[in-house]
C-alpha positions as CSV (number, residue, x, y, z in Angstrom):
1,X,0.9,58.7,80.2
2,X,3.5,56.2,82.0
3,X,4.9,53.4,80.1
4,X,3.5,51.0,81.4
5,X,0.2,52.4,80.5
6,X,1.2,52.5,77.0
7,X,1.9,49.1,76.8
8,X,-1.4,47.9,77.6
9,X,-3.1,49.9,74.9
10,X,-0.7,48.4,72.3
11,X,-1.4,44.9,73.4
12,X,-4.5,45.2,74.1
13,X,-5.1,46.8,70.5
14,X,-2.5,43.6,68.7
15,X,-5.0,41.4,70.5
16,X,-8.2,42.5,69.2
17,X,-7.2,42.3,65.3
18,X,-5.8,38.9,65.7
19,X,-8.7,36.2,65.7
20,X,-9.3,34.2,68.2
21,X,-8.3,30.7,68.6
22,X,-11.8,29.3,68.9
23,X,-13.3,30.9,65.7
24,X,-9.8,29.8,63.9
25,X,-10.6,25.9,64.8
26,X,-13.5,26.5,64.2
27,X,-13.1,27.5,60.4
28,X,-10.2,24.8,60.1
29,X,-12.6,21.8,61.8
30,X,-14.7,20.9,58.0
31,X,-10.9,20.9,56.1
32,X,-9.3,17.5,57.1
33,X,-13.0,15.7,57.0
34,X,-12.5,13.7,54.0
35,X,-15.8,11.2,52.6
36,X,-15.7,7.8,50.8
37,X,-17.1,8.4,47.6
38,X,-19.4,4.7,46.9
39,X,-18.4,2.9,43.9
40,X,-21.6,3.0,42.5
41,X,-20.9,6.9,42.0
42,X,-19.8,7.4,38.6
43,X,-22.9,5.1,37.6
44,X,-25.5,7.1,39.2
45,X,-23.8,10.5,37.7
46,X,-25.0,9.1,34.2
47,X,-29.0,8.2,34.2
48,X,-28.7,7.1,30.9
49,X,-26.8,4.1,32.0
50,X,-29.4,3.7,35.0
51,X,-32.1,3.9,32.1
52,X,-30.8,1.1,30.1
53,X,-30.0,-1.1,33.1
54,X,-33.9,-0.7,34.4
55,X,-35.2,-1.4,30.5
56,X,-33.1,-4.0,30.1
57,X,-34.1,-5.5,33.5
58,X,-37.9,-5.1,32.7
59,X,-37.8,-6.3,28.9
60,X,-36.1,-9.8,30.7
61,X,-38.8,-10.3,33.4
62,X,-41.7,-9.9,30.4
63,X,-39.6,-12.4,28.0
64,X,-39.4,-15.0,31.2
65,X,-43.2,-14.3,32.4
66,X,-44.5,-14.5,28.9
67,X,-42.5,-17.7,28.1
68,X,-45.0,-20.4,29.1
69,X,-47.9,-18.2,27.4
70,X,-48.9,-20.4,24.1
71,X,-51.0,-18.5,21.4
């Protein structure tokens, strides 16, 4: 084998452990993307609180409905 032949095989075998640029940007692309969280968030982690806010909100519209109602 020349030299030069040599060479060729070495790169060519550097080359194919090292990934390739597409599949690296690839696997970077999801890091940087960064979502809002809403402010409503912590709220609807707890459906306790959204349990009491809906009663709460359903015992009020029977008290104003039943109001006007005379026994």
């Amino acid at each position: 084998m020349d030299p030069s032949s040599s060479t060729v095989a070495s790169s060519s075998a550097a080359s194919s452990t090292r990934p390739s640029p597409s599949s690296s940007a690839a696997a970077m692309a999801p890091a940087p993307i960064q979502t809002k969280i809403p402010s409503t968030e912590p709220f609807l982690k707890d459906f306790t609180l959204l349990a009491e806010a809906a009663k709460r909100a359903q015992v009020a519209v029977m008290v104003r409905d039943f109001e006007d109602v005379g026994i």
